[in-house]
N, C-alpha and C positions, 0 to 999 in steps of 0.2 A: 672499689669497682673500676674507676679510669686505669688503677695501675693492671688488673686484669684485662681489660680492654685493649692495652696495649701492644701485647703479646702476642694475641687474638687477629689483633690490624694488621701486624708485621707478617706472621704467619698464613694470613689472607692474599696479600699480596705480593708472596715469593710463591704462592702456587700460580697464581692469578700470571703473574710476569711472564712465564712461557709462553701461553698461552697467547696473550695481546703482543708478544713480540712476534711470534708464528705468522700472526695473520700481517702484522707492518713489512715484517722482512722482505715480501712476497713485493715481485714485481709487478707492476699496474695490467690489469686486463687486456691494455690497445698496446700492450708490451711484448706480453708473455702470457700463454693460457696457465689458469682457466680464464675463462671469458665468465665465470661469474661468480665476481668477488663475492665473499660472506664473513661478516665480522663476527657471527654467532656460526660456527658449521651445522649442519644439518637441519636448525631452527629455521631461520631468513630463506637457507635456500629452498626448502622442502617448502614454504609460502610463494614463493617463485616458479618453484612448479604448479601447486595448485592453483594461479589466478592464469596461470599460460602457458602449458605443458610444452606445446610446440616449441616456442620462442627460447623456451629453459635448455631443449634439447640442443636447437637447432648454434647455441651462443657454448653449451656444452664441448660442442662437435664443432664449432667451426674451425678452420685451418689443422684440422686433425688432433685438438687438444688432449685428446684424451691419453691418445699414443704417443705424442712430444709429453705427457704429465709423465709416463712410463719410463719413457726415455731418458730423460731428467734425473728422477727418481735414482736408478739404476745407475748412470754411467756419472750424473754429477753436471751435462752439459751447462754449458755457462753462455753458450751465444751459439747463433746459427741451425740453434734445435730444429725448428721449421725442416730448413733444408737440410740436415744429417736422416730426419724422419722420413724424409721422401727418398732420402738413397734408399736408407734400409728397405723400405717399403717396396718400393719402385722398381728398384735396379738389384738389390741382395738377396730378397726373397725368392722373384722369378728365378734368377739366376740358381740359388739354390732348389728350387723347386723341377728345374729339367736335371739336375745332376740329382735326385734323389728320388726319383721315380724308380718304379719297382724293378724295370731290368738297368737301369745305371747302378744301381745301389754295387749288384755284382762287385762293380770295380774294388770296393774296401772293405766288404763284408768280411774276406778271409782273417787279412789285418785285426779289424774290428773284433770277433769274435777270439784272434789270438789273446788281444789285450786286455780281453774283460774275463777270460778266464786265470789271466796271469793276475788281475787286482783280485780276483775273488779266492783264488786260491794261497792267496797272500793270509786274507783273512782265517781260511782252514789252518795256517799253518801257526796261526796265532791264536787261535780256539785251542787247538790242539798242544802245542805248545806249555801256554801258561793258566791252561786248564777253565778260561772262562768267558763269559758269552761275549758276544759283541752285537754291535749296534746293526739291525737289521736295513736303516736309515742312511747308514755308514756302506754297509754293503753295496748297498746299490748304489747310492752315488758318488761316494769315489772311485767304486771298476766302472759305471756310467761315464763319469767325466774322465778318467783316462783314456777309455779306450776311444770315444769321441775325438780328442786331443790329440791323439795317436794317429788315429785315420781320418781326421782332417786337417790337420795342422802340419802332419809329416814327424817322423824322429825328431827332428829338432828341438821338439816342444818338450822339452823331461819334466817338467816342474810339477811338484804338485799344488793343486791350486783350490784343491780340495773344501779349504777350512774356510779361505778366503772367499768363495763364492758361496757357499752354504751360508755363510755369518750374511752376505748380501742379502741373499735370497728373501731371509728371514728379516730382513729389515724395510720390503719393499712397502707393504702395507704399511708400517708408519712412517714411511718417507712420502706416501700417496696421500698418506690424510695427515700427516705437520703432527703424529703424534708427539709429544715434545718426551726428550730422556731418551726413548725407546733403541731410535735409530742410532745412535751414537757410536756404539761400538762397531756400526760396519765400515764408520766412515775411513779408518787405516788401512781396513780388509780392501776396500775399492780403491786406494790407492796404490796401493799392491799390484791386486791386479791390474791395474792402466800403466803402472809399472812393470809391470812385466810382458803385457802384452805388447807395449813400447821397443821394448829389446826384440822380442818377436818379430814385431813386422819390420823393425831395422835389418835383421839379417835376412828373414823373405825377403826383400829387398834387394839383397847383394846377392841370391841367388841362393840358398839353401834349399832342402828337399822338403817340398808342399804335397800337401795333395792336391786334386783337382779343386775344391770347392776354395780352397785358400789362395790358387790359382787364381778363380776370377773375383776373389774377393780384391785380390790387391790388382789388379787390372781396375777394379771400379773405383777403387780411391786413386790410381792416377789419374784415369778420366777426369774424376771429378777436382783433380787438385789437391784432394783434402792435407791441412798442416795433419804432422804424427801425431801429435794429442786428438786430436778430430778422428783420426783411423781407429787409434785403441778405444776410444769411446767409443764407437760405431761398432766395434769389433768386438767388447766385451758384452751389449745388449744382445748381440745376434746371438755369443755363446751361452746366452742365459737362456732365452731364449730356446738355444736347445736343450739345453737343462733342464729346469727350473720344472714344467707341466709334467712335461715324461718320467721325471723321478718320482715325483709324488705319485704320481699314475700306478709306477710299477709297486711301489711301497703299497699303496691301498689294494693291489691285487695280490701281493703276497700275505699280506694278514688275513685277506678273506679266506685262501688257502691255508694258512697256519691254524685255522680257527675251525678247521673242518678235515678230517683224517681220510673222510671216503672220500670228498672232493679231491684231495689229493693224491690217493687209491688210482682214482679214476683217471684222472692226469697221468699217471705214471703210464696206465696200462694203454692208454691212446699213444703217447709218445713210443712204448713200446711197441704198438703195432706198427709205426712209423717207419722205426728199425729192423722192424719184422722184415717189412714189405723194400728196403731199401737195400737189405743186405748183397754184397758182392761174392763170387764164386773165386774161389781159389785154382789153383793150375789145376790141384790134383782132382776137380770136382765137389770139391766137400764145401758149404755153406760157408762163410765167415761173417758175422753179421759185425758193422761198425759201431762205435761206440758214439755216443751222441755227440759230443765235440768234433772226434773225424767226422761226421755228415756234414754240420753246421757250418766247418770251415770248407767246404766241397762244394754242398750246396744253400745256396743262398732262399733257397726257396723252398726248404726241407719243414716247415711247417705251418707251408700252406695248405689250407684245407683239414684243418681239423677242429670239428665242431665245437669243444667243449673250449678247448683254449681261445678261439677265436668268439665265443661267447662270453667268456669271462673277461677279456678286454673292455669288451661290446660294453658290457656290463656294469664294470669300473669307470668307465668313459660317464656312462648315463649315470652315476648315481653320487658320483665326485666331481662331474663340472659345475662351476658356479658362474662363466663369463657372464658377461651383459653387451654383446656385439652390438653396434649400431650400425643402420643405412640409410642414407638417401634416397629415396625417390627420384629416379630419371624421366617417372613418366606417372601422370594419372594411374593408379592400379586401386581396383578394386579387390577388397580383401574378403573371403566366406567364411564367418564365423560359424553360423548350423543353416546351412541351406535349408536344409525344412522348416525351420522357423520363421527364416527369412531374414535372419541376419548377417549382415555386409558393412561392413567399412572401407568409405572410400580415402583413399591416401593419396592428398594432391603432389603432386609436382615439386620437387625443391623439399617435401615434408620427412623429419626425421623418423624412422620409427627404432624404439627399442627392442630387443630379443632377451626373455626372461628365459635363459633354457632353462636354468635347475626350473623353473616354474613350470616347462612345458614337462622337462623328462621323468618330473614328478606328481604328475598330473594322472589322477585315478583311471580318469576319463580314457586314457591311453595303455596306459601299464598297471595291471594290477600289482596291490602289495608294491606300490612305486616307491615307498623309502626303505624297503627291504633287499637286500643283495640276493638275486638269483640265480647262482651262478649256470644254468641253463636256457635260461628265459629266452635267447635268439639262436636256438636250436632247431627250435619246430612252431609250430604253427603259426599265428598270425605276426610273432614278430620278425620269423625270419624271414616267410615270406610276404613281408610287407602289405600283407591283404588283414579286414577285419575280417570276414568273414562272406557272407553272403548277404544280398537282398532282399530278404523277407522268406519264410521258409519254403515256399513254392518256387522259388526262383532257385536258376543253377548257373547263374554267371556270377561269378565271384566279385566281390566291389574292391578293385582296385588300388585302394586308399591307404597311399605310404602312410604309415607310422609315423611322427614327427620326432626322427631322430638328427640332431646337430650337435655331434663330438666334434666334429672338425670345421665345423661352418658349414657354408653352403654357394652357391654360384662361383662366383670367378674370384671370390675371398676366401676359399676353402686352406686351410691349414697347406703351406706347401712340406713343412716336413712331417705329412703322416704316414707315411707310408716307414720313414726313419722309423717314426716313433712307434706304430704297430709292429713292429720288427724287434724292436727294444724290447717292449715288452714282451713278446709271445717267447723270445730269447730267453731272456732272465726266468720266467716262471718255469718256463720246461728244464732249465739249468737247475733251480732249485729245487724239483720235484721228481728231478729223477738222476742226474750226474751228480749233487750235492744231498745231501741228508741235513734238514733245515728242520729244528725243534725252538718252540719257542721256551726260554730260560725261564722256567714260572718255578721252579723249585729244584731243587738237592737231585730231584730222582731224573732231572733231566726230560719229565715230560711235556709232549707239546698239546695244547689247549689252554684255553682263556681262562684268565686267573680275577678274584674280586679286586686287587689292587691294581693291576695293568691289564684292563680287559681287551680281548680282540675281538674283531678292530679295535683300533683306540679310541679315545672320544677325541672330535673333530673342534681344531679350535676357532672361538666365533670369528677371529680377523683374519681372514684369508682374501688370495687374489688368482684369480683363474683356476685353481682346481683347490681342494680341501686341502688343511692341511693340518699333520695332527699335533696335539697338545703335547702327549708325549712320543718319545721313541720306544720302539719292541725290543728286546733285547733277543738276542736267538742263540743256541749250539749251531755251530755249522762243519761240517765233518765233509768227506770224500762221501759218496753212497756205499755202503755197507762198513764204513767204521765206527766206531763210537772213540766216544768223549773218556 
């Protein structure tokens, strides 16, 4: 028995080792956040919450721990996290935030949408080509992050960076929680890219061709001083950043769409009224209507306003975010939980409060069928226009009462690139639904619908960070519209 016992100990203790090394490695609380060590995770600390909920949040949150754990995480920083957290924050977001407002966008939309139809049709030619599917995962985010790359960064930036920021992306939740093994293979990926972004800003530097946003980004690292290692670290979070939510976003709205023929029917024929109503006269008088690329690169603002697309966002947004944002209290506020009952919580001063959205945006109370994708549901009635209904049925003054919807935050911490990012997507889906022919690869005959091995959607995997993300990838046909496979 001792000599079984042995074996037993040895093997206990080389799972054990990661672990106990994970929590040592870590630098001291009055160091480096988190502000609340735990030698057991989620045990000790989940007891910390419950004897002092405030106190757990407010040592959580203090000096902005959460977004320097991020930071970290992502770029690898090693000193002065604090203050790289507060450019980004402070000085990069705003900044990006007035150059991405809905009529600045203009400036690089043309660009933008040249280069994402050049990645994507990259893929047609390779569907078609060597006769088989590719990754629908793929599609979108590497024509996402080139043509991003392209029209912020300027030509100069050719590289693709594709694989190496994918392998990141996927490694942030176990770089957030010290999962030990997990993280490992991203860690060349990220020196790659800090590698490469390094070269980068050395030639921004000596004056290559930027775009505007890359413009004041390097204006704010010589503000600030920052050494080059400190720029590309700063510089690869922000590109994740723009990554990272909006791909998966657009990915969870095109399975919704592959998973559904008339929804996609219906898409085409909106987008085709689009084109209806946008078409140009020729000399001779006769109609010529554009084809949806020439609009999109014309007009930047060519699919605003249509209901079904701009729901299905809405949509995706509400039923794949999972953040957990927190705030401070500037002032006494008293909160109304059900005014007719009479419940109110008041939140002092200096007091953190947390924001559960998946908990609010799937809350019955609010949205029916709330973990059901609908892709209409902010179409008509109460939730588009943000009213429940009326006050009692005698009454004919409507009750007022926004809907609790927070895709993008809220106040003066509202997402500064959504308006990018709504743009992305309403893009890509009307690209795939009516200029591309997208079938999902479930079998030999090339048809699209959900299959028992790879169903669509996919199933959502449990460790994710700021929007779902899935277990598996889709595979798809994807052809020009009206070719086949």
């Amino acid at each position: 028995m001792a000599f079984l016992d042995a074996p037993v100990a040895i093997t206990f203790a080389l799972i054990a080792l990661p672990f106990v090394l994970s929590h040592f490695r870590r630098m001291r609380a009055k160091d480096y956040p988190p502000a609340v060590p735990s030698f057991l995770p989620y045990i000790s600390t989940s007891i910390q919450y419950i004897f002092n909920p405030s106190g757990f949040l407010e040592n959580c949150f203090k000096n902005n721990s959460i977004q320097i754990e991020l930071t970290q995480a992502i770029a690898g920083v090693r000193e002065n996290a604090p203050r790289l957290q507060e450019i980004l924050h402070h000085q990069m977001a705003p900044m990006a935030g007035r150059t991405l407002t809905k009529r600045s966008m203009r400036k690089f939309t043309a660009t933008y949408v040249e280069r994402l139809l050049h990645g994507m049709n990259t893929f047609v030619a390779s569907s078609e080509r060597g006769g088989k599917a590719v990754s629908l995962m793929e599609v979108v985010g590497r024509s996402r992050l080139a043509a991003l790359c392209h029209a912020f960064f300027g030509p100069s930036f050719t590289d693709d960076i594709y694989d190496d920021l994918s392998c990141l992306d996927a490694s942030v939740y176990a770089r957030l929680y010290r999962v030990p093994f997990y993280w490992r293979p991203s860690t060349q990926a990220r020196k790659r890219l800090i590698a490469r972004l390094s070269a980068y800003i050395a030639q921004a530097e000596e004056g290559s061709a930027m775009g505007d946003i890359m413009i004041g980004i390097i204006d704010i690292f010589k503000a600030n001083k920052l050494a080059p290692e400190e720029m590309a670290w700063v510089l690869l979070v922000f590109l994740w950043g723009l990554y990272a939510n909006a791909t998966n976003m657009t990915f969870w709205a095109l399975t919704e769409v592959l998973a559904d023929e008339k929804l996609a029917a219906r898409l085409r024929e909106e987008v085709d009224n689009v084109l209806h109503t946008k078409r140009a006269i020729r000399n001779d008088g006769a109609p010529c209507t554009a084809d949806l690329p020439a609009l999109l690169r014309s007009d930047p603002h060519a699919l605003d306003g249509l209901p079904l697309l701009d729901s299905i966002v809405q949509e995706t947004i509400r039923l794949r975010l999972i953040s957990t944002p927190m705030r401070q209290a500037a002032c006494d506020t008293e909160l109304v939980v059900d005014a007719a009952a009479g419940q109110r919580v008041m939140v002092r001063e200096g007091e953190y409060v947390m924001a559960h959205l998946m908990g609010t945006h799937w809350d019955e109370r609010w949205y029916e069928q709330p973990n059901k994708f609908v892709p209409d549901r902010f179409m008509s009635g109460k939730y588009a226009s943000g009213r429940e209904g009326t006050d009692g049925e005698n009454s004919v003054q409507p009750k007022r009462s926004r809907l609790p919807f927070f895709g993008w935050g809220g106040g003066r911490e509202m997402c500064k690139g959504r308006h990018l990012a709504i743009y992305e997507m309403k893009l890509i889906v009307a690209l795939c639904v009516h200029h591309f022919h997208v079938t999902h690869a479930d079998s030999d005959k090339h048809e699209s619908g959900p299959s028992a091995t790879n169903p669509l959607p996919p199933r959502v995997k449990k460790q994710s960070v700021g929007v779902q993300q899935t277990e598996h990838d889709v595979m798809v046909w994807l052809n020009l519209a009206g070719g086949e496979n």
